[in-house]
N, C-alpha and C positions, 0 to 999 in steps of 0.2 A: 484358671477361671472355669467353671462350670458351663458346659455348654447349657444354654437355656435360651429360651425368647428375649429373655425381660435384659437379659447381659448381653446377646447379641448387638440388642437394640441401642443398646450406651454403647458400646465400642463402636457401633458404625455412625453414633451421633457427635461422640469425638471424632471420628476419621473426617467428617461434614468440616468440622473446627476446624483441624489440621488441613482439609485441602483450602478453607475459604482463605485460610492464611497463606496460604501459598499463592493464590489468585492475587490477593492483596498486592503482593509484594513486585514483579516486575510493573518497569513500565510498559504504553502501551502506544502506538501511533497511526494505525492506520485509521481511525477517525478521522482524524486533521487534514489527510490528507484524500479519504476516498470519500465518495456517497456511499453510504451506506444503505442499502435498497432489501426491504422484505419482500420475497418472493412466494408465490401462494402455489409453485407446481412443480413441474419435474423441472423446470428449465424457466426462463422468462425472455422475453426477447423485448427491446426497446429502442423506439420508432426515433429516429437521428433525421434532420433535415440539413444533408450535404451540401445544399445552395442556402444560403442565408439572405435576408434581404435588406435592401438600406431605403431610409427618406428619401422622398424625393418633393418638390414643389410640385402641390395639386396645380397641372393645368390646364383645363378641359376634362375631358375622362380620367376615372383614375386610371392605372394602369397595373393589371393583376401581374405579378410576378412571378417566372415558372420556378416552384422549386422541386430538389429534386430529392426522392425520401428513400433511407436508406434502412435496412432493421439490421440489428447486432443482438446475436443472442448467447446468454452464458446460464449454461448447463451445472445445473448443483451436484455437487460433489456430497460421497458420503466419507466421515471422516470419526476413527476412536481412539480411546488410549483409555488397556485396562491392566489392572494387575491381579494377581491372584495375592491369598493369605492361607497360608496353610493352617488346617481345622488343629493342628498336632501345636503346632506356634499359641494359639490360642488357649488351648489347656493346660500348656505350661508356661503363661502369664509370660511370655517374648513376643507378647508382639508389638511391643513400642517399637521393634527394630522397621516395620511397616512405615514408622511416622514420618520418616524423610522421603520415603517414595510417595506417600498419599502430598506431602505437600510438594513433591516436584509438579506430582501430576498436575496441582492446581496452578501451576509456574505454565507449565507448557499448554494446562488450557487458556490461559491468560494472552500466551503471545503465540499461540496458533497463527490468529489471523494478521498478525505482522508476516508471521512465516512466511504465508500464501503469498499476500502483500508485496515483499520486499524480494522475494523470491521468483516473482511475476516479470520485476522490476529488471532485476539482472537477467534473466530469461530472454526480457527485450530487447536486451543488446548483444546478447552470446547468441541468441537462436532469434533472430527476428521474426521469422516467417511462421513463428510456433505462436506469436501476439499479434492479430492482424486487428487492424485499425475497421472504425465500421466505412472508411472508405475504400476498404479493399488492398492498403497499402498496412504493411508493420507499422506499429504503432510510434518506435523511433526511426524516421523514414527521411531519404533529401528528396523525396518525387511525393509528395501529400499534391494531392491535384485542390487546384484554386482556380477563382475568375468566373465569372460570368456564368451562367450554362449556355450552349448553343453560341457561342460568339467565338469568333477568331481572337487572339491574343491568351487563350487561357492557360496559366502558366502553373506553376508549381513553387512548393513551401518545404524548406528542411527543420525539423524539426531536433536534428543529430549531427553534432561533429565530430567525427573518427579519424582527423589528421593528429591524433596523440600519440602515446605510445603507453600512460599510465591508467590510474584503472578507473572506471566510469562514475562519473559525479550527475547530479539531477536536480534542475533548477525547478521546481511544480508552483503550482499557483490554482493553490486550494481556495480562494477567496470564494467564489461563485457557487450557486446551488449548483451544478451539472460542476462537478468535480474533475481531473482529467482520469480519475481511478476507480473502477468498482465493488465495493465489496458487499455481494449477495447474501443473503443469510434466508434460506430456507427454514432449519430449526436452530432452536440456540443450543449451547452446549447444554448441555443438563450430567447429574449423575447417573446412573444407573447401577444400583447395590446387587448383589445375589447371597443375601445375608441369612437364607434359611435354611436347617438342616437338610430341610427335604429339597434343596436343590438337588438338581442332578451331577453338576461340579461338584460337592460335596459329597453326593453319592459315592460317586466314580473314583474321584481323587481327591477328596480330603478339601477342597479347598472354594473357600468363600473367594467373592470377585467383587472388587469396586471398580469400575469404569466410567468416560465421559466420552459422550457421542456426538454429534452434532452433522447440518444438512449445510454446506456453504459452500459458496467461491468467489474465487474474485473477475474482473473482467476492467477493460481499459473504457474510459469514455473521451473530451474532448480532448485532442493528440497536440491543440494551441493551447492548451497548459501546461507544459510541460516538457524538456529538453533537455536532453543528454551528451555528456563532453568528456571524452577521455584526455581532456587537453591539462596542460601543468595547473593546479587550482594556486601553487604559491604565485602565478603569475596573473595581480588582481585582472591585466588584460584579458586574459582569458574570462576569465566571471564575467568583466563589463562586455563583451563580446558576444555572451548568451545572453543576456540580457537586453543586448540595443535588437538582437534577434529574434527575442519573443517579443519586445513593443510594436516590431516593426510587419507583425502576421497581420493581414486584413482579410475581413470578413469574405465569402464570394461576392458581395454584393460590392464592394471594394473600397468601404468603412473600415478604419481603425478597429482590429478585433478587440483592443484593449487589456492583453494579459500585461500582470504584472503593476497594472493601474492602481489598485489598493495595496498599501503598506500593510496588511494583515493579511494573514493566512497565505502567506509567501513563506518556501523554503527550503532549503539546499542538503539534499538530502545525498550523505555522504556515505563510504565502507570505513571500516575503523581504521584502513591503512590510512585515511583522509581527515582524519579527525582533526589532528594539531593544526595542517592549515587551515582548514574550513577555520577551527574557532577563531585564528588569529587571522584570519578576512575579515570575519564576520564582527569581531570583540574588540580586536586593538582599533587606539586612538592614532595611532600611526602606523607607515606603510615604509619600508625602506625605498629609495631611489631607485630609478634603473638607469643604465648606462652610463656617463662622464657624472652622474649625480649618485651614484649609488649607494655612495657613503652618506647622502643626505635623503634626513626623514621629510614625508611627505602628511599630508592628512587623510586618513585612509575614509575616502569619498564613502564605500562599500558598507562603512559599520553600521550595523544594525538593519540591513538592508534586507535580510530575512530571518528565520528561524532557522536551528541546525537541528538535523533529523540522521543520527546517526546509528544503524543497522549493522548487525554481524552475520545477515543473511542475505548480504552484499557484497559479502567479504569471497 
């Protein structure tokens, strides 16, 4: 191919095809499960009220409620992925061999933000103290402080079971605008070409650049949606067990927090070692027995009871 403007200009308008094809193509999840929040600066920080409040029957005055405000801030990341094309590749009509890297790059800009995402996730349970909750506790934690502010009796919430021994599963309850996940987005990904001779890459060393940059990160928000369990998932008591444990979170005010209340946007977000059991909790119509009944099927209470959210960045 003739180096020229007009030829540059089409091969880098194919390369556009070949990556949007590649974006197409994975899936994606961290929507479903985080807010997704624009942020306008270097960082953003967002105002949490630690103490929550409940009704009460007006009687006489009303009665102002102290609460108590907490900020959590998550600092944007900067993040690329670029490749080079050699100008010599180009004039000897090879550079389709380019076309499976431009559409990877469009794979891996696609599930970037899973990456962060799920990778945040398991971060939380390997390193806790690296995901700190905005009440000052990691985000999978048995001491989340609860109750009252300023009152005797104020107790604590776990949100984490670590008497397993297998690898970590994740009950979330995306249902509500305030998500228990954040994911930040400063700028979005975009491309960025350096498709002209008179680059200075071209200069120097022969070679054109297509890249994808982007401004983001992610960050944890309510820590009562969401619960982590290394415990056996083939034993549906286990499941029903995080789950009678997030109905059972109340507010500080010491109301029914209410996770887990809506059948939507609930979901059991597994590593691919978890796969087969999750589906068949979640899918079959039946459940095998346990003990003197083992051999006898049961109705598997749990079906359909969420969505399966299954990650290899969990793995």
């Amino acid at each position: 191919m003739e180096i020229s403007a007009s030829n540059l200009a089409a091969l880098f308008t194919g390369f556009d095809v070949v990556f949007q094809r590649g974006f197409n193509k994975p899936p994606s999840y961290y929507e479903q499960i985080a807010s997704v929040v624009k942020s306008g600066s270097r960082q953003t920080t967002y105002p949490w009220l630690g103490r929550t409040t409940r009704f009460r029957e007006w009687l006489g005055d009303r009665v102002i409620q102290a609460l108590e405000a907490h900020t959590y801030t998550i600092v944007n990341r900067n993040f690329e992925d670029t490749v080079a094309i050699d100008r010599n590749d180009i004039e000897d009509d090879t550079y389709g061999v380019y076309e499976p890297v431009i559409e990877q790059l469009g794979w891996d800009t696609k599930v970037h933000p899973d990456m962060l995402l799920f990778s945040m996730l398991q971060n939380a349970v390997a390193n806790p103290a690296q995901v700190v909750c905005y009440d000052g506790q990691p985000f999978f934690s048995a001491a989340h402080p609860v109750g009252p502010m300023n009152q005797t009796g104020d107790t604590t919430a776990s949100n984490i079971n670590t008497s397993g021994s297998g690898a970590y599963w994740f009950l979330v309850d995306a249902s509500r605008a305030i998500r228990p996940f954040i994911f930040q987005m400063r700028r979005e990904y975009a491309v960025t070409r350096m498709s002209s001779v008179t680059d200075e890459a071209v200069f120097n060393r022969r070679e054109f650049r297509y890249g994808v940059d982007g401004r983001a990160n992610t960050g944890v928000g309510l820590w009562q949606l969401a619960y982590a369990s290394n415990t056996d998932l083939s034993d549906a008591a286990n499941y029903g067990a995080v789950r009678a444990a997030m109905r059972s979170f109340k507010t500080d005010g010491g109301a029914p927090f209410g996770a887990l209340s809506s059948r939507g946007g609930v979901f059991l977000v597994v590593p691919p070692s978890l796969e087969e059991v999750a589906r068949q909790l979640l899918n079959s119509e039946f459940m095998a027995g346990t003990g003197a009944s083992a051999s006898v099927a049961t109705t598997n209470i749990w079906r359909n009871s969420a969505d399966l959210i299954v990650s290899e960045y969990l793995a």
